[in-house]
N, C-alpha and C positions, 0 to 999 in steps of 0.2 A: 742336890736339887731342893730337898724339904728346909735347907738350912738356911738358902737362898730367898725360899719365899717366905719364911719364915721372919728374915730381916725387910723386907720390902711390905709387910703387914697385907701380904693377900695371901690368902687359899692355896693351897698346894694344888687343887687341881683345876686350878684360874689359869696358871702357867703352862704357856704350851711353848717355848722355846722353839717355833717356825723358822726364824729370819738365821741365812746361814750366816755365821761369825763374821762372817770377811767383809762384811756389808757397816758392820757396827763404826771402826774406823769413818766412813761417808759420812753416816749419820750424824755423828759425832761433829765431824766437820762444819756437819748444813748447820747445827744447832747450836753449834758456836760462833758462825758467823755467818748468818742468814743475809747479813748485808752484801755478800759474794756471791750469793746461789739463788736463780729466781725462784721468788715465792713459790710459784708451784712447785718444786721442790722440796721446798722447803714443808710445805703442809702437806704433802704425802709421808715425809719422814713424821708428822708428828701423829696421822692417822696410824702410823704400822706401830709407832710406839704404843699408843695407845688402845691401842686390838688388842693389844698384847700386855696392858695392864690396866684392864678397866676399873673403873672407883669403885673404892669398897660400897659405897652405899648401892650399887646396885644389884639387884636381884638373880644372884648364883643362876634360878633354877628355869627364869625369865629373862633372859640379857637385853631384850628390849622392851622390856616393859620401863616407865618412868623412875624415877628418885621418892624416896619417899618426901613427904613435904618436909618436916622438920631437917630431915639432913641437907633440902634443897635448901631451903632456908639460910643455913647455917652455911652452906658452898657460899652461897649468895653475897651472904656479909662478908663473910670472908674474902672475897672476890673484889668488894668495893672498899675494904681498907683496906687488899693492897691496891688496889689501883690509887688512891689516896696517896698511900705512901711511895708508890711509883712516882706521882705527879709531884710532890714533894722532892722526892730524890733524885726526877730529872732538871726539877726547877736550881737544885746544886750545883748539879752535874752541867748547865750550860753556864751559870754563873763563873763556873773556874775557866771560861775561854773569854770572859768577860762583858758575858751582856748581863748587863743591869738588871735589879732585882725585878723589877716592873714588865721587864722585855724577859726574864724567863720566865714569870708567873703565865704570862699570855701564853709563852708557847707553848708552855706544859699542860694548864687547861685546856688549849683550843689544838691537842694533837693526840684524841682517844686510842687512834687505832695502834699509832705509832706508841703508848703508853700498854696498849691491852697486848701488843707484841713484844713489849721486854718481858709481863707480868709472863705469860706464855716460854717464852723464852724462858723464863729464872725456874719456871714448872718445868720446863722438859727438861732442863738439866739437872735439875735436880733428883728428879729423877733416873737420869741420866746417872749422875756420880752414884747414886745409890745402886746401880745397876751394874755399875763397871767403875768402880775406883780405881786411879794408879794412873789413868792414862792423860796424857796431854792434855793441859786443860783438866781436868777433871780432878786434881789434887790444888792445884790454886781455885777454884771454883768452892771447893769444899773446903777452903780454909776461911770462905769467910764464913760471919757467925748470922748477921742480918738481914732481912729480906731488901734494905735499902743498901745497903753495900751491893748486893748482890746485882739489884737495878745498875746501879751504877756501875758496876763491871760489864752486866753485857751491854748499855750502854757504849761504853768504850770498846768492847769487839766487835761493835757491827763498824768501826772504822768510820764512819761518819761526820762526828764531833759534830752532833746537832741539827746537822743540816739537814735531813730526813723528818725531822719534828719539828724543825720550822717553817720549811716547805708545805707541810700539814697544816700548820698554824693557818695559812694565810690562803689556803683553799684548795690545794691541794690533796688527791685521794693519794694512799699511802706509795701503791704502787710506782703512778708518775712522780712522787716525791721522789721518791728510791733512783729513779730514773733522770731524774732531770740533777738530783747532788752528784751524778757521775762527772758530769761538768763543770763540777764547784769544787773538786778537791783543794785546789791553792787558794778558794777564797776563805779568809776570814770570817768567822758567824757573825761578830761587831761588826763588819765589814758589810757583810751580806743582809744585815738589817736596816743600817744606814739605807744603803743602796734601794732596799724595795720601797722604805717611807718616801725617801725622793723620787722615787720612778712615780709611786702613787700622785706624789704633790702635782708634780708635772704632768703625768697622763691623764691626771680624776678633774673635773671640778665641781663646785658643789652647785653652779647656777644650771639655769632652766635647760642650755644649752645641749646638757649632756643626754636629756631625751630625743635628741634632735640628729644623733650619731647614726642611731638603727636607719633612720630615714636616708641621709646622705649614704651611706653604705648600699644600701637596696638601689637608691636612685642611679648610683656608678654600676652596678650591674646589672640595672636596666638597660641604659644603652652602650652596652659593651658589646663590640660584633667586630671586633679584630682580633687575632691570636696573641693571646697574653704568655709572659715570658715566668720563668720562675720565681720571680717575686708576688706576681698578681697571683700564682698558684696557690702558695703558700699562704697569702693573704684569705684566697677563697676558702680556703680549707682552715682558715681559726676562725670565718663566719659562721662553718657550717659546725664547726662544736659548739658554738654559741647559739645559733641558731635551732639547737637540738634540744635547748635545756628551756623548760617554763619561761616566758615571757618572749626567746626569739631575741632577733638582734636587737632590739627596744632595749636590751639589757645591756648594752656595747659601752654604753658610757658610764655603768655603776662598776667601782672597783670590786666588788663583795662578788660581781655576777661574772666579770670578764675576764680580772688578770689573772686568776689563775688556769685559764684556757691560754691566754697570751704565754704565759710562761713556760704551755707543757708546750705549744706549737712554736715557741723560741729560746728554747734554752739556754740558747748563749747570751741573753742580754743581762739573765745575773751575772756572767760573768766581765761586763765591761765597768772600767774603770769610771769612779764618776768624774773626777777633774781634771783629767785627760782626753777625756769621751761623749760625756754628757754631759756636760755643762759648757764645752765648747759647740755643741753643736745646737742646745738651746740657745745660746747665745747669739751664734748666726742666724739663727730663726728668727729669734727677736730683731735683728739688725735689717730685716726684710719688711718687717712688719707685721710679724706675728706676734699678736700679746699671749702672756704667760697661762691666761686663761684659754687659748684658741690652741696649744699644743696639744693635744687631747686628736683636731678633728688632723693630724699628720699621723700620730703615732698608736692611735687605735686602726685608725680607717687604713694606715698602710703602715703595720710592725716593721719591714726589711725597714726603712728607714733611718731604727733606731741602731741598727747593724751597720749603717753605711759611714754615719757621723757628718760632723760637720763639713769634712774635706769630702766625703762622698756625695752629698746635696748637693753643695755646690757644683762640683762638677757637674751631674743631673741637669742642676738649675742653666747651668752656661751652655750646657748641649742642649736643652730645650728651648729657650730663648735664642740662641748663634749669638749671643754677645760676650766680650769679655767682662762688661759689667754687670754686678745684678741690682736690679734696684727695686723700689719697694713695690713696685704693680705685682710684684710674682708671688710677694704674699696671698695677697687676695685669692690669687689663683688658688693656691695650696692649699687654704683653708675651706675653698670650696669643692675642689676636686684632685687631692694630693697624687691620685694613680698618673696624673699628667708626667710623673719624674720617670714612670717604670718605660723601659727599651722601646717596648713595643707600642708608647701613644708618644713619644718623643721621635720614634719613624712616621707614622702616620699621621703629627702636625708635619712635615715637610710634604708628604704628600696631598694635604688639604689645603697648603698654599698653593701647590703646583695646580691643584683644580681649579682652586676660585681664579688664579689668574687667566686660565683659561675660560674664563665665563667671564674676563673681564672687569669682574669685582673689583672694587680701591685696594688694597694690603690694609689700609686703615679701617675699614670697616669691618674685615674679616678678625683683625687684632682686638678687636672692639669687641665682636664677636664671641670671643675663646677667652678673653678675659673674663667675661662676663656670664658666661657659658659653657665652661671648661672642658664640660663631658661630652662636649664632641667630637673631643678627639679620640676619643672613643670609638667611635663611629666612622664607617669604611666610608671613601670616595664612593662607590658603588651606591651606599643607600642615600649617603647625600645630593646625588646627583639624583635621584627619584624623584625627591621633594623639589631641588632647583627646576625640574622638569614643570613641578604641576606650579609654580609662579610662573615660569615663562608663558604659558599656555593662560596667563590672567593678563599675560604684557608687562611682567614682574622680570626687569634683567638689566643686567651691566650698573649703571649709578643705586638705580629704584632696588636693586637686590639689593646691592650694599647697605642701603637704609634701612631694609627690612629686616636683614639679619643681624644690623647692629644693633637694631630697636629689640629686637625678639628672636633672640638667638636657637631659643627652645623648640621655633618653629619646623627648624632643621632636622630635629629628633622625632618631629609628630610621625605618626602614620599615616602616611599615602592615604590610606580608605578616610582614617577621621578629617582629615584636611577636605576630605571632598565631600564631605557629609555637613561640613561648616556651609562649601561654597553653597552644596544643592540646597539648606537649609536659606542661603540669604537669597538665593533666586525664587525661590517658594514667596521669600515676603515679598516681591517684584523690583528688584535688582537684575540688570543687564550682566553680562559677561564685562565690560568694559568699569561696570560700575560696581560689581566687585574687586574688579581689580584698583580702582583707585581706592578704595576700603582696607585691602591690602597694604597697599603704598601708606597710608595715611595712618590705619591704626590695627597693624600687624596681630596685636594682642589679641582682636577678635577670635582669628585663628587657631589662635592657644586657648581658647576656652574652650568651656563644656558645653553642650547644647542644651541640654536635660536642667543640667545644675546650676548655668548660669544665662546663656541667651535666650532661652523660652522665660525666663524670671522676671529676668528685665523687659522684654515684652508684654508678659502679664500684667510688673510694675508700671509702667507708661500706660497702660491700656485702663489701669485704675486710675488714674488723674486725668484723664480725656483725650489720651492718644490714640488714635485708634488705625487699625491695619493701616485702611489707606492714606494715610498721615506718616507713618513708618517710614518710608524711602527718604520722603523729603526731610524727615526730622535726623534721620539716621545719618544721611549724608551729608548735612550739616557740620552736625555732630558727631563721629562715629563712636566716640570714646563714653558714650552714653550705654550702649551695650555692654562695655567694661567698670563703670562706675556703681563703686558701693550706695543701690538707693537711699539706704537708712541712716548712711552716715554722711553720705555729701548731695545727692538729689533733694531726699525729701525736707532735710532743713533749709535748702532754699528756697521750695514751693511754702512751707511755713512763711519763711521769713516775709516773701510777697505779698502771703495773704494778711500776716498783721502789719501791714502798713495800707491795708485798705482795697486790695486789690483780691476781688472773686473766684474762687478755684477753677470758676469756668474761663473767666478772662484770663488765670496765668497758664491754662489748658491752651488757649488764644494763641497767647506772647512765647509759648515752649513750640507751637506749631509753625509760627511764623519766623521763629530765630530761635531756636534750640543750643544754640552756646549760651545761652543765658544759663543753662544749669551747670557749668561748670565752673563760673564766674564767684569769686569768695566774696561770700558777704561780706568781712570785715574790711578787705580790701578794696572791693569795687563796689557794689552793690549799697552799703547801706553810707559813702560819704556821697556818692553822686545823687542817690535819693534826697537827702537832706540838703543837699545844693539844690537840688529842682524845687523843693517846697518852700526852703527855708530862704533861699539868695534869690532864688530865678522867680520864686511867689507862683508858681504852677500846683494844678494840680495833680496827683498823681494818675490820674487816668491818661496824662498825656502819655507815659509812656506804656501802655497797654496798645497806643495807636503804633507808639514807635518801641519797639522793646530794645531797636539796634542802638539805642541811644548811650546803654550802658556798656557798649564796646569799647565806644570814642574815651579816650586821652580826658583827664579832669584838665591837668591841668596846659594841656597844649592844646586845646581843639574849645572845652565846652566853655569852658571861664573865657579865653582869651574870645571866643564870638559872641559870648554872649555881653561881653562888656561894650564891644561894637553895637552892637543894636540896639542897648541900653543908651550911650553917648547917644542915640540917634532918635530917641525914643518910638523905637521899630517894633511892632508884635508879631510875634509869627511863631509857625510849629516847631515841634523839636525835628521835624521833616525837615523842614528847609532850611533849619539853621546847620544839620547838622550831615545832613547826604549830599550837600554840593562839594565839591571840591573847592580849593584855595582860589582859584581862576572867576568859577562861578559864584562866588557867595562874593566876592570882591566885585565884579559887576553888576550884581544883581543889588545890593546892600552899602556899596560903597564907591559906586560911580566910575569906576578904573581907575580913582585918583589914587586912594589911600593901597596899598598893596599891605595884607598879611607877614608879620616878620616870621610865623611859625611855619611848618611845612605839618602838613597832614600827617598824624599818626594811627595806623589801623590799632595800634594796641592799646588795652586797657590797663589802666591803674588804678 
């Protein structure tokens, strides 16, 4: 006994020889290749060793009291030139499987824990041999002479061959590393590095896009209210480890934040082949019309995909559409809402055509719809039939639905209560029930806004340049898209533009109250060549059209040029009233005796 502790340099009465013999064998085992035994195993075998041989530098007569500092010190250093030389001597040790000196430098530095467990490892057994020489393992462990030799052997017992400290490398905590190389044993580590830089290439991108991931992810599970199948499960369950860590899904599209979540919740996609697998099945993406930068919002937003491959999409894709061809509309869809491929919203588009045809809807409209809208199929028959309820009850059905949901698909997803807080809100400014409904029909968007955030704004907006309540109905209904227009960037530069050619904030206050399309009308296009025709050709001045603002509807060059050249030839004066609100019948009688007839046909729209 005294002989024993005497070679192991501790105390003779340090040694309490507890742990019955027969155990020792296990130990031995776990400490040889902890790559076989889960960790907690593994770290109770090195607690009992360690009971049972504590460091000399601590305190006989105190066992828990601290180290002294210089010997801590001295642990210390020691501790970080071998991990040094750990990192050195696995950055070898991958090299001889053949990754490049650059590709093992990284994964040696960026794989601590997996480096502090060989250092650990080459400490217990070394102690270990010191304790029980002779036994398996234990006489080749002790022939070598160097602390990096030694790395490098249990390196090689944990069975691995790197794959454990490069899994680490790339974000993974050691444990799921350990866990997810169980599924890489036939891969190649050259193989296996390849493989994650191109997964990156193709999943990551470095433009603005990729903040834009978290958002569409949250949007699809907002309105999701049909039973999701084991793909969408799975999917939900790699948001919610992303969703756990600092930043939340916002992080979905940073590779440094996400793929290694991806990798622990899909294991198997290191092990698909790239040019068999993934590169055909990018390839078919792209042949849909998804560009290389947009595969990111398939293969974050819905991992099983990257499991299915190119022959697996496709078929998704042909059972989703009923066609045997696929063509490129189904991109669009994909990059706006890829869960449309999984069982359960691939059932419930058939049963959302079988509704809308039952209300009569076009198929064209409703296609129009889902294209453009995709996460409604999401969305039960049952909740959509809620909303189709509260347009019928505005006289919103059959063709007038069609329009409205091809226009504003979104509307379909609103809530019952906010939809009715839009209506009671435009009955409040004095709107009928009939004439919200035609609001409806005409400019759906309304509906889709905010009340707070954007139609109380725009009515305060209009109310600062001389709209006021009771002006609203008439202006509104005119116009409806005036409720929906950006003031600052398309209103208000063309109340500018008005007032510098001469015309009074109060007068374009006037001309907005009498003909409110005038604000949507582009200056460039409409507005400042017709001006410069009335001043510059017709020698008017601009007040005429403050009498008449509808002047700037009318056609330049089929309506205003060709009459006003008549009554030039004729030398005729008169208003922009009656040159230009008669019809072809009347201004031909009135101006032109019934002889000469108009070759042009009246055109309500503006150029």
């Amino acid at each position: 006994m005294n002989i024993m502790a005497k070679s192991l340099s501790f105390p003779a009465y340090q040694f309490q020889p507890l742990i019955n013999p027969r155990y020792w064998p296990l130990l031995q085992r776990q400490l040889l290749y902890p790559y076989k035994y889960p960790p907690s195993h593994l770290h109770r075998s090195r607690l009992i060793l360690r009971n049972h041989f504590p460091p000399q530098c601590q305190n006989p007569s105190n066992p828990s009291s601290p180290s002294s500092t210089p010997a801590h010190q001295e642990e210390e250093e020691q501790h970080l030139e071998q991990l040094k030389e750990t990192r050195e001597a696995l950055s070898l040790f991958l090299q001889e499987f053949g990754v490049s000196p650059e590709d093992s430098v990284f994964i040696a530095s960026n794989a601590p824990k997996y480096a502090n467990m060989l250092v650990d490892s080459v400490r217990d057994l070394e102690e270990w041999s010191a304790w029980k020489s002779g036994d398996a393992g234990g006489e080749e462990f002790g022939e070598l002479k160097g602390f990096r030799e030694k790395v490098v052997h249990m390196a090689k017992v944990k069975g691995d061959n790197g794959k454990v400290a490069f899994l680490e490398s790339i974000g993974l905590n050691l444990s799921s590393a350990m866990n997810v190389a169980r599924y890489l044993s036939k891969e190649s580590l050259p193989g296996l590095i390849d493989k994650v830089k191109y997964m990156k290439d193709i999943f990551f991108t470095n433009g603005d896009d990729r903040i834009l991931f978290g958002k569409k992810a949250r949007r699809m599970m907002m309105h999701l209210s049909i039973p999701i199948d084991e793909d969408l499960q799975q999917t939900l369950s790699f948001f919610e480890k992303i969703e756990a860590r600092r930043g939340g899904l916002d992080m979905l599209g940073f590779s440094d934040a996400s793929f290694r979540y991806l990798v622990e919740s899909f294991p198997r996609i290191l092990s698909l082949p790239i040019d068999s697998h993934l590169k055909p099945m990018v390839q078919f993406l792209e042949s849909i019309g998804i560009s290389s930068n947009r595969m990111g919002n398939i293969f974050l937003l819905f991992p099983p995909t990257i499991l299915w491959g190119a022959k697996g999409i496709r078929s998704r894709v042909k059972a989703f559409r009923n066609v045997e061809t696929v063509d490129k509309s189904i991109g669009k869809v994909l990059v706006k809402c890829p869960w449309v491929l999984s069982s359960g919203m691939i059932e419930n588009y058939r049963e959302i055509l079988s509704f809308f045809d039952l209300e009569k809807v076009p198929r064209g409209s409703v296609e129009r719809a889902i294209q453009s809208w995709p996460h409604i199929l999401g969305c039960s028959p049952g909740k959509l039939k809620v909303m189709v309820e509260q347009f019928g009850d505005l006289g919103v059905r059959d063709k007038k639905l069609g329009q409205v949901i091809a226009t504003s698909p979104q509307l379909l997803l609103r809530k019952p209560s906010e939809f009715v807080q839009v209506v009671t809100f435009l009955k409040d400014l004095g709107f009928t029930q009939d004439d919200v409904g035609m609001l409806l029909s005409r400019c759906p968007e309304i509906f889709a806004a905010s009340i707070d955030n954007t139609l109380r704004k725009k009515i305060k907006s209009l109310a600062s340049i001389g709209i006021h309540e009771e002006h609203l109905p008439r202006v509104i209904k005119k116009y409806p898209e005036v409720l929906v227009s950006d003031f600052n960037s398309t209103l208000l530069p063309r109340m500018k533009y008005l007032m510098e050619i001469g015309i009074s904030k109060r007068d374009v206050a006037f001309m907005v109250r009498r003909f409110s399309p005038l604000l949507g009308y582009s200056i460039d296009k409409v507005l400042r060549p017709k001006y410069e025709f009335l001043v510059q050709t017709m020698e008017k001045p601009v007040r005429d059209v403050v009498e008449y603002p509808r002047y700037f509807s009318h056609s330049l060059e089929k309506k205003i040029k060709p009459r006003f050249l008549v009554l030039k030839r004729r030398n005729i004066e008169c208003s922009l009233k009656d040159m230009l609100a008669k019809n072809d019948e009347e201004f031909n009688s009135v101006f032109v005796h019934s002889v000469e007839r108009m070759p042009v046909k009246d055109s309500p729209s503006a150029d």
